[in-house]
N, C-alpha and C positions, 0 to 999 in steps of 0.2 A: 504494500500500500504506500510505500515511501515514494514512491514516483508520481503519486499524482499532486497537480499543483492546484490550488484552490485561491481566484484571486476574489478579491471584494472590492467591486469597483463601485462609490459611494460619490454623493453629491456635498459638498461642505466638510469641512473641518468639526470635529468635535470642539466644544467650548468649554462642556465643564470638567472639572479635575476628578469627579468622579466616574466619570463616562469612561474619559483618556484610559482611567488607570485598570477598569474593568477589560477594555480594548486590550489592551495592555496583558494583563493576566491571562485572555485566552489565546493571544498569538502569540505567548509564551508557550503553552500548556499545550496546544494543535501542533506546535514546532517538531512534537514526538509524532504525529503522524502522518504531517502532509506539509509540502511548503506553499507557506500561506504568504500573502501581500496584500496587503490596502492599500487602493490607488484613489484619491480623493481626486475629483474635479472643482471646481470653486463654482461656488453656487452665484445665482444673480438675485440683487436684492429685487423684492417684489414689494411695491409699493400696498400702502393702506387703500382696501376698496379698490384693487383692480380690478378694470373688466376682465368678461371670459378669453378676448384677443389680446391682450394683456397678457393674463397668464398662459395662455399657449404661447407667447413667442418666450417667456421665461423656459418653460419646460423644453420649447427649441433650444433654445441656449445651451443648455444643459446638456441637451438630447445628444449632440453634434461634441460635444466635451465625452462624455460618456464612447459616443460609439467610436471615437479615438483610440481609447487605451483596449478599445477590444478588437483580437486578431482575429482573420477569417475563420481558422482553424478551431477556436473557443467555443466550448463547449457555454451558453449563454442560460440563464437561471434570473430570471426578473421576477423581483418580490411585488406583488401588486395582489388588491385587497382581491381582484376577479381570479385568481390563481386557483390551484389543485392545494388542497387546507391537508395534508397529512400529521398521521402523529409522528412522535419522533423514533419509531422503531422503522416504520415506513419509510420515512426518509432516510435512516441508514440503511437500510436495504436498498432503496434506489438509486442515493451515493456511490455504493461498492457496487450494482451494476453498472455503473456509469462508466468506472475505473477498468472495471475487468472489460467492458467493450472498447476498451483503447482510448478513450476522453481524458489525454491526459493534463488539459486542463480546464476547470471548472470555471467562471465566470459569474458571482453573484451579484448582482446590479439593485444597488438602492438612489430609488428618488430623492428628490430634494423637497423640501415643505410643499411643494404642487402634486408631488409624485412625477412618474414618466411619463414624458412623451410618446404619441404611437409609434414613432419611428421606434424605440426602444424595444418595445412591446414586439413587435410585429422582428424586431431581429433576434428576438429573443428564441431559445429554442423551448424553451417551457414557461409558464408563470409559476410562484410561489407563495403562497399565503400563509401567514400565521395567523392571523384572526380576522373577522368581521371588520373586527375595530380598527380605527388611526390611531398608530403610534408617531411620535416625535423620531423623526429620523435618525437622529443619534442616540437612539434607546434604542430601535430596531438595528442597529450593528450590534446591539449586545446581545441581543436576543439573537442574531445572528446566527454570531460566532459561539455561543455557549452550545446554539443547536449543534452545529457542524463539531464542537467538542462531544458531546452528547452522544452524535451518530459513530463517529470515530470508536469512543467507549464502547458501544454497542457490537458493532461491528468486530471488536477484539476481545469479545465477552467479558469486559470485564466490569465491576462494579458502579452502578451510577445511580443520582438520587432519582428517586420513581414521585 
């Protein structure tokens, strides 16, 4: 499983010191079984009471930042609330078949406070949902990355919190 690379390509900078260091702590901890990378694009600020044209040329922005750091070859995973919702045994199952079918690198794409644009969407090779609900973008990195720790643990049987 050491071969496969898992990047997280995210919109913004984390701000708080508690995020960072969460961030922090699992791409320490994932370092044991995959090389991981966060590649941040800089997000655009969005004014107070934008229109909906408005916010789609933000989400452009972004969209064009994003589909940058992603290679043809990438295996693409776009977190969006419309996504396939599994639990976390699921998704380390779908993980390691991803790896054993030669996807040796992962691609997980987070929005900025608009979420993705369709061009994202639409290049993405799957959607992925965690909940119903809006999280704050730099809380969904954590949630992330504890998953893909999570799945990792699973996948190597070994002990994780239920």
């Amino acid at each position: 499983m050491g071969g496969l690379s898992i990047r997280i390509a995210c919109v913004g900078k984390i701000k708080e010191a508690f995020f960072r260091d969460a961030v922090a702590e699992y791409v320490k901890r994932l370092g044991a079984y995959c090389k991981l990378t966060v590649t941040e694009v800089a997000d655009e600020k969005t004014k107070e009471h934008a229109s909906e044209t408005e916010e789609q040329l933000v989400k452009e922005k972004e969209a064009k930042r994003i589909l940058g750091v992603i290679k043809d070859t990438d295996y693409v995973v776009a977190l969006a609330i419309e996504g396939k919702n599994p639990d976390s045994v699921t998704l380390a199952e779908h993980i390691e078949r991803l790896a054993i079918q030669g996807n040796s690198t992962i691609v997980f794409v987070i929005g900025g406070s608009l979420g993705l644009h369709q061009s994202v969407l639409k290049r993405a090779d799957e959607l992925l949902s965690f909940s119903a609900m809006t999280f704050p973008h730099q809380l969904m990195r954590v949630i992330l990355l504890e998953q893909l720790y999570r799945s990792f643990r699973i996948q190597n049987h070994e002990p994780y919190h239920k």
